[in-house]
N, C-alpha and C positions, 0 to 999 in steps of 0.2 A: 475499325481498330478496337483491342479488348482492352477496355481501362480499367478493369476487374472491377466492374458494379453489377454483374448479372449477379452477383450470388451475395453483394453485401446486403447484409440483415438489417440496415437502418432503412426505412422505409421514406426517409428525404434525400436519401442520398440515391436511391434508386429509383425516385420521380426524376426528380432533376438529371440523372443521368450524370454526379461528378459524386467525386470523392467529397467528405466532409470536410476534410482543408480547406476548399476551395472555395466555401457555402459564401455568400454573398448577401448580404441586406435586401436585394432582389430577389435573390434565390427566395430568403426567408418569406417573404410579403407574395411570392409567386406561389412558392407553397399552401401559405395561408388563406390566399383566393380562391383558391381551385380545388382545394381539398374542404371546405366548410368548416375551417379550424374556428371555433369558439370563443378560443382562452388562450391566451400566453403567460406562460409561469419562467418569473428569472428565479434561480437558485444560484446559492454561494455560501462558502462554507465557515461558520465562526468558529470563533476560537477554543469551539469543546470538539473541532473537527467532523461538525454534521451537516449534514444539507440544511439549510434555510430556504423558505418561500417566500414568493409573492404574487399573487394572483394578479390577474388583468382579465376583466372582458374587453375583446375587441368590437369596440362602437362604433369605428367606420376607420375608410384607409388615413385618413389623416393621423388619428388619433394610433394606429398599430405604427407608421413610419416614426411618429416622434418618439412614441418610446423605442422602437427597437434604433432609432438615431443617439437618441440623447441619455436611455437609460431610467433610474429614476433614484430618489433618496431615501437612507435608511440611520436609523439610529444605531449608531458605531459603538456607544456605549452601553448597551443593550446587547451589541454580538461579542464584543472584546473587552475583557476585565481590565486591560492597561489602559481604555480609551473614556477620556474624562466627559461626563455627562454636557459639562460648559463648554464643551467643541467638539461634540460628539456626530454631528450631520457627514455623512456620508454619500457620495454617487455609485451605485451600481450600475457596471453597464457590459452590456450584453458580450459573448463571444460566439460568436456566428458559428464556425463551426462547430461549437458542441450542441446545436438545435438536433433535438430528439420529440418523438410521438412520443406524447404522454402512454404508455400500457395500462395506467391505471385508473383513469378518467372513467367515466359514461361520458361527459362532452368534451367531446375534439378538441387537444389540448398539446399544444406545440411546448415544449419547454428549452431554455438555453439556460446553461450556467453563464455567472458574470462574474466581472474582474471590480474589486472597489480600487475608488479614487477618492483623494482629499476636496478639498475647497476651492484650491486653485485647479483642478483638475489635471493633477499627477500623480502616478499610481501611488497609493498607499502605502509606506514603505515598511510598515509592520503587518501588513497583509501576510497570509500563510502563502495564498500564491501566488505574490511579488515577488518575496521571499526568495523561492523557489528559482523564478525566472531570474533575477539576480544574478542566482549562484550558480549559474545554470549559463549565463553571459560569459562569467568571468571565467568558468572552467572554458569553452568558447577562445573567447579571446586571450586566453592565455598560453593554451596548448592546443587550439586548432582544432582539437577532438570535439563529440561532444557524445553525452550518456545516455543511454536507452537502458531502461527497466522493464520486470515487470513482478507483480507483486502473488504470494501466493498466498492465498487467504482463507482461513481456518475459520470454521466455527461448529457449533452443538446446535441440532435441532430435541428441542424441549416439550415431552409430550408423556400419556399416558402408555405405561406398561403394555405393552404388545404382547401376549401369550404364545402367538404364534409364530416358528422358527423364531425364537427367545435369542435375542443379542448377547454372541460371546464378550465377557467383559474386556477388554483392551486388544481384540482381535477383528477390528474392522478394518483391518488396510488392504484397501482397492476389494472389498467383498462385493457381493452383489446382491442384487435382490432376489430372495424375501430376506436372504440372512442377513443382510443393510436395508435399514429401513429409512424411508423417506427420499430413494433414488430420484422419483418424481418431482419433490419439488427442487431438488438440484435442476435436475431435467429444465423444466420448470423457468426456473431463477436463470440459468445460462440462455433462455432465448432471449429472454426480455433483456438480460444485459448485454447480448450481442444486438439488439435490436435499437439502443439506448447509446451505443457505440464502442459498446467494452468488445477491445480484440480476446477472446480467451484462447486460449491451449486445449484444454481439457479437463474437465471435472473427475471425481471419484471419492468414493469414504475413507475415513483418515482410521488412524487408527483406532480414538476415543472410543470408544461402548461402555456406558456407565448405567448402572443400575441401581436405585437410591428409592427402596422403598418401591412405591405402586407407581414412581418416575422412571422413565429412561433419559439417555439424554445418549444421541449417536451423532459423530465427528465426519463431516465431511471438506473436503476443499475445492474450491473452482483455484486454478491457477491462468497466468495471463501470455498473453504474446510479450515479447520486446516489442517497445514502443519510444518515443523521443520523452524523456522523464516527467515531463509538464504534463502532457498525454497518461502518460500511467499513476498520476496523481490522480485526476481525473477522472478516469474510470475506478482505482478502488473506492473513491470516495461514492460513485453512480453505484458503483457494485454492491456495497453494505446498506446504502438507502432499498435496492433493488431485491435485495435477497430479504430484508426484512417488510418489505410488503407482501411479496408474496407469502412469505410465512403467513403473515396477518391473514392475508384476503385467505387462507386453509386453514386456518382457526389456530394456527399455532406460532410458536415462540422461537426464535435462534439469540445465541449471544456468541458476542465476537470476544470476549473476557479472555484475557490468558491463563485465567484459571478459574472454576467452575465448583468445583466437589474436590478440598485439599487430597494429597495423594492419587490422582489420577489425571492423566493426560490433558495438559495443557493445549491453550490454541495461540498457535504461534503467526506474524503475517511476515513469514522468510518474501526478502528481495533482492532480486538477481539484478546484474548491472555488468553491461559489459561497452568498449570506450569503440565508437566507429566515426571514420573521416573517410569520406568519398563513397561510400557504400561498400565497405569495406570493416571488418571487426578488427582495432588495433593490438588486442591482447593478448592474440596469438597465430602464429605463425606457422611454416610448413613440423616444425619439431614441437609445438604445442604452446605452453605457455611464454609470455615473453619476458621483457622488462618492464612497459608498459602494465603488465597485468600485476608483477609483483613490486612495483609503486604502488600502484592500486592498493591493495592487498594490505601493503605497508600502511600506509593512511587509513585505510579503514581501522586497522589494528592499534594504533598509535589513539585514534579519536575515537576507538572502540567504546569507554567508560562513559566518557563524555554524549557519545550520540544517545547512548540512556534515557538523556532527559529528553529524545525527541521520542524517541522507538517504544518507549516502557512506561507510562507515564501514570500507571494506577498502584498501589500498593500493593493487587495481584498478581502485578507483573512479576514481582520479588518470592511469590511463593511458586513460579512458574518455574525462576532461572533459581533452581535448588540444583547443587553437585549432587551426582550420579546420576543423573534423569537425562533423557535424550537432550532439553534443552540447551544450551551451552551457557558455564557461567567462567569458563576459562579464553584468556586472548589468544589465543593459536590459531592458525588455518592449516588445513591439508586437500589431499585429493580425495575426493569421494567417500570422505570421513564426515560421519553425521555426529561426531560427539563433540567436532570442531565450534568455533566461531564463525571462521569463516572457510566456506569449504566451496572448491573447484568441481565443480559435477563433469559428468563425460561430457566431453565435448565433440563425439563424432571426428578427432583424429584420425586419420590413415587408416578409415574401417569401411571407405567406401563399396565396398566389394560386397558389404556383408546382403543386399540387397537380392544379388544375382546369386547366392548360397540360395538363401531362402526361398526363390522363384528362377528354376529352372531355365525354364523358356524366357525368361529374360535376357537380351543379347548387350545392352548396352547401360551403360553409367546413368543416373539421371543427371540432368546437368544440374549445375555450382551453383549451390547459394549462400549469403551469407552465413558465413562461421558462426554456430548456434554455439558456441561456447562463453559460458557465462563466470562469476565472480559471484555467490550465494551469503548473504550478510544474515544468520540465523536467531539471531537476539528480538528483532522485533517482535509488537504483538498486536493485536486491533484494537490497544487503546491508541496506539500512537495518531496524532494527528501528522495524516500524509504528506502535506508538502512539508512541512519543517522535517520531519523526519527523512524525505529523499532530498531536501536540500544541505540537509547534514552532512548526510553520505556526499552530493557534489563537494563540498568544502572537504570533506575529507580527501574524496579523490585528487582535485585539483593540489592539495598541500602534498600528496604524499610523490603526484607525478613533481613538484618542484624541487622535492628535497631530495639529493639522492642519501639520508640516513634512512628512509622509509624503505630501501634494497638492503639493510642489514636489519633493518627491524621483520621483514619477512623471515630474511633467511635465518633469525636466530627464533622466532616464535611460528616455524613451520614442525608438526610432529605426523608421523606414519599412524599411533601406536590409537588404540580405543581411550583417551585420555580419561575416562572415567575408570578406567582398568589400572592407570600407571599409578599408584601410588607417589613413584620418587620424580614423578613429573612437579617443578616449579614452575609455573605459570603466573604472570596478572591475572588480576580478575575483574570481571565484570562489578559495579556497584549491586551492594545487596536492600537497597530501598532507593524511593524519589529522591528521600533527602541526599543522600551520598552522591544518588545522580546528579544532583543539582549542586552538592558542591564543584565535581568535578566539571561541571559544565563551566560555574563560575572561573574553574582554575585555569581551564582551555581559550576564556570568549576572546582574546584577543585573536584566536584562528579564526573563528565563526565572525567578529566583526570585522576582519578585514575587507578593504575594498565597497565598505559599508553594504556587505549583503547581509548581515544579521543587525538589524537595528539596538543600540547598548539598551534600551528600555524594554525589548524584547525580554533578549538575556534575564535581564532582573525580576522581570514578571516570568514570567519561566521559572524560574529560580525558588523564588517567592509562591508561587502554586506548587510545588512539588512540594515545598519542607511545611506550605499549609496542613500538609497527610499526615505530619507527626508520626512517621515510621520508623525509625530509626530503630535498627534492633526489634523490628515489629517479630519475626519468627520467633526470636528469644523469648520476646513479652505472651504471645500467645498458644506456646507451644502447648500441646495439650489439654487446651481451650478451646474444644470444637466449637461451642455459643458462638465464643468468639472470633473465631476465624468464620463460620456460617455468616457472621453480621456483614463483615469487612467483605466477603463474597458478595452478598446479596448486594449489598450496598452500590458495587461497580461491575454486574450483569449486566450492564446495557451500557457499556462505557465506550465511546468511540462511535 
């Protein structure tokens, strides 16, 4: 029977011969015998939203069962600015299915992410990916659905001037090589992160080509499969540790910043989101979109402002979402409108046919799979830290499927038209810095702590970190102050 592991790229899931859902504290320790693993590394993410370490040599099978049984402890206030130094002890403990081969070891190096726990040993409830799962429950248990993501993720490879076939400045979408440079280490970065467990789509160069003196700097993106939303947390977070070593180990530099060099193309981390129960995609139907979809839609658009403070959390994010720039800084969605907020991509509607155009000799349909038709949130950027920020969007979803005002907030903030073109277009707008963000977050938290999946001490530290930027009016204050915009760049190039 084909349980599709001949061709998965994680190299434990095709010893063992199962999927990584399945991995088992045996599996792990069966792995780790027979293959001469070394070292086991637990990683988890703090609150600046980056991978953390912990090294382990394995000393004998005693000593590899207990911790991969019991986990071990970390200083909480050291990874989390709200977590007070006087009870600051923390349990990290393993989650089996995310065990991956180290790629980047010399010695044989198993690694798993882990989930923290308190004292008593219950998850953490200010954990980014408690959080997560939380809100991820309640959407669950409240409308039976539940969310699958996946994330698309921007960024600049940082290098010396290449002479040859010379990069067109903001002309690299989907180029190829020689006239996109650094195709390779895409190449590259998509094995090891399919290897590591990230489902991807497909890579390609974004538009970005900047040329800045004896610098270049060229935009590429790896995008991901849908996945169950806990899952595609997870891998953007593998993803961005993953792409930035391989930079490193070829002597070079990426940034995930949503803005790099002011006036030229921004890196944005757009995430798609679409609601399925029974294997099945709930958003749309035999005529396309449904009501489902535009609740959805609704909720997103209503807590639009407010997810800011998960999605944008650098004061570059503010020079990224400028009006008239692809970005979006207006609350509207449309269909296949990139000047949107939030915009509905093709969805492979009543176009099955188009396969048999293309290939003659083809006699038959391929059969049904699930409705690839998605719901694209394009505000984000790679400062956000990932689980707060797709836990955002569940609470957005879940409030907008409850309410049926979130069916008139679509249909009165859907537009056809290039809304950077319309002038007498009136729109909401997105917040134009952290601080705004964070007010508006504060004026929302009673969505976000409903059902206590946003902890209230969150909220305020959240709050509290963004209006720490002193931004407000930051564009006004620096305008035509390159020094100064140069500083506030440099400053969050490596943010997220």
């Amino acid at each position: 029977m084909d349980n599709g592991i001949a061709l998965n790229p994680n190299k434990i899931a095709r010893y063992l011969n199962k999927p990584a859902v399945e991995f088992t504290k045996a599996d792990i320790i069966k792995f780790i015998s027979e293959n001469d693993i070394k070292m086991l590394n637990f990683r988890y993410v703090g609150g600046d939203g980056k991978l953390k370490l912990l090294n382990f040599v394995i000393n004998d099978m005693n000593h590899l069962d207990k911790t991969l049984s019991i986990g071990e402890r970390v200083d909480g206030s050291s990874l989390f600015s709200y977590i007070e130094a006087s009870s600051s002890d923390l349990y990290v403990v393993p989650r089996y299915k995310t065990a991956f081969v180290n790629p980047f070891t010399d010695t044989p190096t198993v690694d798993i992410l882990c989930s923290y726990y308190n004292k008593d040993g219950k998850p953490l409830e200010s954990s980014p990916e408690n959080v997560l799962r939380k809100a991820h429950r309640e959407l669950k248990k409240r409308t039976g659905m539940t969310l699958e993501a996946l994330g698309e993720l921007e960024y600049y490879v940082y290098s010396e001037l290449d002479p040859i076939y010379e990069i067109t400045p903001q002309k690299g979408y989907h180029e190829s090589h020689p006239f996109s440079k650094w195709e390779f280490l895409r190449r590259e970065a998509m094995e090891v992160i399919s290897q590591i467990g990230g489902r991807i789509k497909y890579g390609h160069s974004e538009v970005g080509n900047i040329i800045s003196g004896d610098r270049e700097y060229v935009q590429h993106e790896i995008e991901f499969l849908p996945v169950p939303v806990e899952d595609a947390a997870d891998q953007l977070v593998i993803a961005k540790w993953a792409l930035r070593e391989v930079a490193y180990n070829n002597g070079l530099e990426i940034s995930f910043a949503p803005k790099i060099i002011v006036g030229q193309a921004g890196s944005g981390m757009h995430v798609h989101t679409r609601l399925v129960k029974d294997g099945k995609n709930m958003i749309v139907d035999k005529n396309g979109l449904n009501d489902n979809a535009r609740k959805l839609i609704g909720g997103f658009l209503e807590l639009a402002a407010s997810l800011s403070a998960f999605g944008n959390t650098a004061p570059t994010s503010y020079l990224r979402l400028v009006p008239h720039q692809e970005a979006p800084t207006s609350i509207c969605w449309g269909d296949s409108n990139r000047s949107v907020l939030v915009r509905v991509p093709l969805g492979w509607v009543g176009v099955q046919d188009m396969i048999l155009d293309a290939n003659p000799k083809e006699k038959e349909l391929p059969k049904e799979y699930i409705s690839n038709q998605t719901v694209e949130l394009r505000s984000p950027d790679g400062s956000a830290n990932v689980y707060l920020l797709l836990a955002g969007m569940i609470v957005a979803a879940r409030h907008g499927l409850e309410h049926d005002k979130s069916l008139e907030i679509a249909k009165e903030l859907y537009v056809k038209e290039d809304v950077n073109k319309n002038k007498d277009l009136v729109l909401p707008q997105l917040p134009a810095s952290c601080h705004e963000a964070a007010d508006v977050l504060l004026s929302k938290r009673d969505i976000y702590e409903e059902y206590g999946v946003f902890p209230a001490g969150m909220i305020d530290g959240l709050a509290l970190e963004l209006k720490s930027y002193n931004d407000l009016n930051l564009s006004e204050k620096v305008y035509g102050d390159g020094a100064s915009l140069q500083k506030i760049v440099d400053e969050f190039f490596h943010c997220g």
